[in-house]
GUROKE-555246 format. One record per residue (C-alpha): x, y, z. Coordinates in steps of 0.2 Angstrom, whole numbers, padded with zeros to 4 digits, always signed. Layout:
XYZ/...
//
This chain:
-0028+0147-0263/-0034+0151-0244/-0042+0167-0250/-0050+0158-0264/-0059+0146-0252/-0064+0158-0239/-0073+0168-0251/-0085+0155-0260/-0086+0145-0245/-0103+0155-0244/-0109+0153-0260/-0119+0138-0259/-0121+0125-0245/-0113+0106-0247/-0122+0093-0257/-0126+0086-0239/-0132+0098-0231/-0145+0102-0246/-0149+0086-0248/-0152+0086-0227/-0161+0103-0228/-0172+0097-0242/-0178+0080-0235/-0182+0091-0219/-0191+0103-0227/-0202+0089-0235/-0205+0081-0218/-0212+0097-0211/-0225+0099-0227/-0229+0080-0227/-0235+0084-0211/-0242+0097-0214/-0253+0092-0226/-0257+0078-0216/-0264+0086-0202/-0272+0101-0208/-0282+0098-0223/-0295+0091-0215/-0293+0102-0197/-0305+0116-0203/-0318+0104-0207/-0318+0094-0192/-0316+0109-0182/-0331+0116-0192/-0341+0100-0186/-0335+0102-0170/-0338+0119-0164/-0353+0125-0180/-0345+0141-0187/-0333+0147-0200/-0327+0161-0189/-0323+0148-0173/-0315+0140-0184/-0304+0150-0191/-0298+0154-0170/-0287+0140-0173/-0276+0149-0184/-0276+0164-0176/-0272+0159-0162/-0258+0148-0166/-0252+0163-0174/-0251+0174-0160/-0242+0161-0151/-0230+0161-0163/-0228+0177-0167/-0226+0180-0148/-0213+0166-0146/-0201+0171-0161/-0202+0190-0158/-0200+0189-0140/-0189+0178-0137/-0184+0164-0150/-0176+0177-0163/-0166+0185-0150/-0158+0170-0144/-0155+0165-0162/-0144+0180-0167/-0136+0182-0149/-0131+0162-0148/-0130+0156-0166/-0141+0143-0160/-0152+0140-0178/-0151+0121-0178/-0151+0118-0159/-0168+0129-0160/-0174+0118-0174/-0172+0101-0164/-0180+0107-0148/-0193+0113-0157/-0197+0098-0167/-0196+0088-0151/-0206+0099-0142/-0220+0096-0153/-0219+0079-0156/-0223+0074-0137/-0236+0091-0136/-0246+0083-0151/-0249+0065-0142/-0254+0077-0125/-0265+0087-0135/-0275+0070-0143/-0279+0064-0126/-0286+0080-0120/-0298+0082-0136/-0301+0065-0134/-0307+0063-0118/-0320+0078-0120/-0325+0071-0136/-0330+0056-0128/-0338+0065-0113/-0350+0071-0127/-0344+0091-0128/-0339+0093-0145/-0338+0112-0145/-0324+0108-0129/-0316+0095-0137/-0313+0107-0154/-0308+0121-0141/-0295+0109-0133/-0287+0109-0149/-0285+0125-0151/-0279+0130-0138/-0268+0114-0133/-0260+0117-0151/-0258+0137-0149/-0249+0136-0130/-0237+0122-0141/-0233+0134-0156/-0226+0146-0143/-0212+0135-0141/-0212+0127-0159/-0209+0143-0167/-0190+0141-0162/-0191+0129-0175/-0197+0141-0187/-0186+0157-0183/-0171+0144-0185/-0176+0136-0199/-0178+0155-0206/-0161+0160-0203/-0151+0142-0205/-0157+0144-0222/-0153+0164-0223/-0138+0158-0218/-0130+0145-0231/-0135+0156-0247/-0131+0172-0253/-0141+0184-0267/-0133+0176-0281/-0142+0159-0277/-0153+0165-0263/-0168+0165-0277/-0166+0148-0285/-0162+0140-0268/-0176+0144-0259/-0188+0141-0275/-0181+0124-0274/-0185+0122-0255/-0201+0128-0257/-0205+0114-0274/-0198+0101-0261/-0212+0109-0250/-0225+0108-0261/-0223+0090-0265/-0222+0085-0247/-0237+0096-0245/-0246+0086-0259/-0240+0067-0254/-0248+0076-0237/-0264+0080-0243/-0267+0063-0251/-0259+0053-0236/-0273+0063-0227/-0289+0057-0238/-0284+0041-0233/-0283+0042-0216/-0298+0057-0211/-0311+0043-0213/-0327+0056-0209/-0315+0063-0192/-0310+0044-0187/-0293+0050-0192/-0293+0063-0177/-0302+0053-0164/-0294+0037-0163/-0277+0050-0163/-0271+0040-0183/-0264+0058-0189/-0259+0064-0173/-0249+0049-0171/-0241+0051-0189/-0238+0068-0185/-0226+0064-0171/-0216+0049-0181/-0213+0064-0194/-0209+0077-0184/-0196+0066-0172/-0189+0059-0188/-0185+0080-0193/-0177+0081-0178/-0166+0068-0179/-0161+0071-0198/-0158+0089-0190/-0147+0083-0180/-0134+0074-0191/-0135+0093-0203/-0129+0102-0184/-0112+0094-0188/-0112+0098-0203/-0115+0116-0203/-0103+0118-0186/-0088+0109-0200/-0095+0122-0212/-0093+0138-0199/-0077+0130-0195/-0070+0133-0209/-0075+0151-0213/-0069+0157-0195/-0052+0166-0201/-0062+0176-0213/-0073+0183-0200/-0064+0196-0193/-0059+0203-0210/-0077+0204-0213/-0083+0211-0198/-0082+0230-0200/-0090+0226-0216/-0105+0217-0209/-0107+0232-0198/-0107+0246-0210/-0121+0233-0218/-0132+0235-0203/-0128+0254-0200/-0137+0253-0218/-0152+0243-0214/-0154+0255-0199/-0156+0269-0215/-0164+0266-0230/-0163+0246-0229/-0174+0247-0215/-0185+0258-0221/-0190+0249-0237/-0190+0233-0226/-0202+0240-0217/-0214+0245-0229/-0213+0229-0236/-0220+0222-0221/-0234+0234-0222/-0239+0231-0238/-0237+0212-0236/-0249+0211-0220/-0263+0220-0234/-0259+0208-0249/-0259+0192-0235/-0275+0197-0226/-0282+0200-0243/-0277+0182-0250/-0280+0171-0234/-0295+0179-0231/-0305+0165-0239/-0295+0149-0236/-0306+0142-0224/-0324+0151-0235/-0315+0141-0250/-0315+0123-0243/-0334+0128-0237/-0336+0134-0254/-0332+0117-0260/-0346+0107-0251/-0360+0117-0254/-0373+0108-0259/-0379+0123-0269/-0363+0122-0277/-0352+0108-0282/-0355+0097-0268/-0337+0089-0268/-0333+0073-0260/-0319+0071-0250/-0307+0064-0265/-0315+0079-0275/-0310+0090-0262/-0292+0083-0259/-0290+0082-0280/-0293+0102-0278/-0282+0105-0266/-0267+0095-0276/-0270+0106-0291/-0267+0122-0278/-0251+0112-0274/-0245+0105-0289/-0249+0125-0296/-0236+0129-0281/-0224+0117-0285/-0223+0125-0305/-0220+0143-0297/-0208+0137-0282/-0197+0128-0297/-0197+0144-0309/-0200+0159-0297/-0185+0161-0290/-0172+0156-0302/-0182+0171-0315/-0182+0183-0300/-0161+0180-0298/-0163+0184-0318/-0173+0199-0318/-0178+0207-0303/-0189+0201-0285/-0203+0214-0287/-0206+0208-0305/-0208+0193-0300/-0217+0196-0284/-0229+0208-0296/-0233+0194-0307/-0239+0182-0291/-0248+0197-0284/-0258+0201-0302/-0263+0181-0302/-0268+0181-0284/-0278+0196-0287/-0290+0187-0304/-0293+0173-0296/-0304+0173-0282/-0316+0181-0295/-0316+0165-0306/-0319+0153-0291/-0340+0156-0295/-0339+0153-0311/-0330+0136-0313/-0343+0123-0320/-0338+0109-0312/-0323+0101-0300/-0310+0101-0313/-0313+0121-0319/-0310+0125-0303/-0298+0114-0299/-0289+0125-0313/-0290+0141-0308/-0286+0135-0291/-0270+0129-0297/-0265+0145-0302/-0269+0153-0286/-0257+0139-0278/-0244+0148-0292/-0249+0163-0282/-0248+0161-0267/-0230+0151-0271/-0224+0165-0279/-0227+0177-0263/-0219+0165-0253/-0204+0161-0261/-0199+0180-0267/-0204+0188-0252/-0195+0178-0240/-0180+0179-0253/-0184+0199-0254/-0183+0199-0235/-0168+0192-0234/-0159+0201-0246/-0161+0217-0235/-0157+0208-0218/-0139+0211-0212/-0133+0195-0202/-0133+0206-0187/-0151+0204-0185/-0155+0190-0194/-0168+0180-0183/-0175+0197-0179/-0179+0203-0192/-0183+0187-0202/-0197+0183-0185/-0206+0200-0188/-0206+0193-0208/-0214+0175-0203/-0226+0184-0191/-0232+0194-0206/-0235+0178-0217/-0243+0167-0203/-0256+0178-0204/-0262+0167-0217/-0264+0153-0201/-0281+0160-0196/-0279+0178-0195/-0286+0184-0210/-0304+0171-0210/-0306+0179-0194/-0305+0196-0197/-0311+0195-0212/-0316+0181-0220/-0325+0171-0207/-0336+0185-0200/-0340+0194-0217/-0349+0176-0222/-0357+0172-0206/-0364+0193-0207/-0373+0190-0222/-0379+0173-0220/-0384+0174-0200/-0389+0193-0199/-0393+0199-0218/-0399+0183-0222/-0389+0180-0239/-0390+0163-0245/-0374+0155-0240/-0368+0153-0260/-0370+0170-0263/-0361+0176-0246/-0346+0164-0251/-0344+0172-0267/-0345+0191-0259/-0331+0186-0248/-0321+0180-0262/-0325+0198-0270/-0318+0208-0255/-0301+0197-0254/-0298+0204-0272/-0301+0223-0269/-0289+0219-0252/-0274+0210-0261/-0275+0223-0275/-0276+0238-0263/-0261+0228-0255/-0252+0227-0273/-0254+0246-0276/-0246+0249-0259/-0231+0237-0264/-0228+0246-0280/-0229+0264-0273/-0216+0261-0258/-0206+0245-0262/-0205+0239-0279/-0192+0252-0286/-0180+0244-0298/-0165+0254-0296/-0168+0254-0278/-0172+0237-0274/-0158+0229-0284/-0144+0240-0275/-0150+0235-0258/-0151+0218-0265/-0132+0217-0267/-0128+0226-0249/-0131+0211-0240/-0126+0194-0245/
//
């Protein structure tokens, strides 16, 4: 009977901690989509171009990438320290966001607008430094409580919980933009820090949970530690190598897809174009969720079924059409459609990848390795609109002098030849059926 326990206490995380992990992940992407669906274009009124704009991205990025590989992911694996990291994190940010509104505030009403936007960016990248322990630990906590078998339907579910906070975000945001009112009299950066001291604490009560849980499992970790390191001698072979090519090919199809996320909500406005109102803009936006939410709840629970780079193929192929249909949509509702099936898309990416990840990642190196993957996927942040995105539209609209329609559109043509150079590189040196699936079962 003791053998019996230890072994599928693994295999799937209490009722409570779900349920814990799951309103947590709903709090940070309610959040979410209150504070950033209307950050790009506030900061486009702010400081006056797409490719300034999308600085706030990248260099939030670069913070956090910095933090989690430098230092954060280390401390994770050496310490076991995934929820502790999680509630300083959260903390953290909670008291950074109300420092950062009084800052941006003050220049704002000094009259320098272009300052006040910067004071945001970099206010907010100098905190994601210190937040990303909240990310590499919520990276490997969940890692951590599922195992192949589930790992696929578990994080599918996360990510449908995610999308629904994202889309009660996005509407919660309409409300309380109000033309930028929203972030000048501080509203959402106020909200923001209720929500993100509310994850902290919830984060909390799940610690205790997950020490009972490790509790339990402790006799069976000496039997299974000359296992777990014949696992990572393995990853430092052939596991490692697919893993890394994996990232490769992932920083192409991301650069490729995000390339246009801030051209697209632009796009959106053009007077040229469909001139969307603030509700029209936000209905858009909820079909790219609600789009995301469909692929989070089916997406992993198939690829368990059949095969990650299946799966991850199908998102990749979508991703790849759409950005060619955003032109052609007649009206608000047409491309609110085909938007949708971008949010499938990108959900699809998202879910598989960090699953695939995670099923070539011995314990060992966890946090590591699972920080180099979240440094690859945040380069939708920013990155991507201003390497690409942001500076190909301003080229032809300041210096060729493209109308601005036709330069949007262009940009969305050069995101598709990217992600599908992207998708051939995936297929050439990762998605190998035989291959893939036997590492799969290496490493629970």
């Amino acid at each position: 009977m003791q053998n019996n326990k230890t072994e599928t206490a693994p295999t799937k995380p209490s009722r409570r901690i779900f349920f814990n992990l799951g309103t947590f992940q709903f709090l940070t992407f309610l959040r979410r989509g209150v504070f950033y669906t209307f950050m790009i274009p506030y900061l486009n009124v702010l400081m006056g171009t797409v490719t300034y704009t999308a600085m706030f991205g990248t260099f939030t990025m670069i913070a956090s990438s910095l933090g989690q590989n430098l230092l954060w992911g280390k401390i994770c694996d050496r310490y076991r320290t995934r929820t502790k990291l999680i509630i300083s994190g959260e903390a953290i940010a909670a008291f950074t966001y109300i420092i950062v509104f009084f800052i941006h505030k003050s220049l704002l009403d000094s009259g320098n607008m272009f300052s006040s936007g910067l004071a945001i960016i970099s206010g907010l990248s100098i905190l994601e430094f210190f937040w990303s322990m909240s990310d590499v630990g919520w990276a490997a906590l969940l890692t951590d409580v599922t195992t192949p078998e589930i790992r696929g339907k578990t994080v599918g579910t996360m990510n449908f919980i995610a999308s629904l906070g994202r889309m009660v975000g996005i509407q919660y945001a309409g409300f309380l933009y109000d033309n930028g009112q929203g972030f000048q009299n501080g509203t959402i950066f106020y909200v923001v820090t209720i929500l993100l001291l509310t994850g902290a604490v919830l984060m909390a009560f799940t610690s205790r949970q997950v020490k009972t849980r490790k509790n339990t499992q402790e006799q069976s970790c000496a039997d299974k530690k000359q296992t777990q390191e014949q696992r990572h001698t393995a990853f430092e072979g052939e596991n490692q190598k697919t893993y890394r090519w994996f990232l490769v090919s992932l920083i192409v199809i991301v650069l490729g897809a995000s390339s246009i996320s801030q051209v697209f909500i632009l796009f959106t406005q053009l007077k040229e174009g469909l001139n969307a109102s603030g509700p029209e803009m936000g209905f858009i936006l909820t079909a790219w969720t609600i789009g995301g939410m469909i692929a989070s709840l089916t997406a992993g629970g198939l690829a368990d079924r059949i095969g990650r780079s299946k799966v991850l193929l199908l998102g990749l192929g979508l991703g790849t059409i759409t950005p060619l249909l955003y032109s052609s949509a007649p009206n608000v509702l047409s491309l609110a459609l085909v938007y949708s099936l971008n949010g499938m898309s990108f959900w699809t990416i998202q879910t598989i990848g960090f699953v695939f990840a995670g099923d070539l990642i011995p314990e060992q190196s966890r946090a590591r390795s699972l920080s180099r993957y979240n440094m690859v996927m945040a380069l939708s942040w920013g990155p991507a609109g201003l390497l690409i995105g942001g500076p190909l539209a301003d080229i032809q609209t300041k210096s060729l002098g493209i109308p601005v329609h036709t330069a949007y559109v262009n940009t969305f043509y050069a995101s598709t030849i990217i992600l599908a150079l992207g998708t051939l590189l995936f297929v050439l040196k990762v998605a190998r059926p035989k291959k893939t699936e036997a590492l799969k079962h290496k490493n629970p």
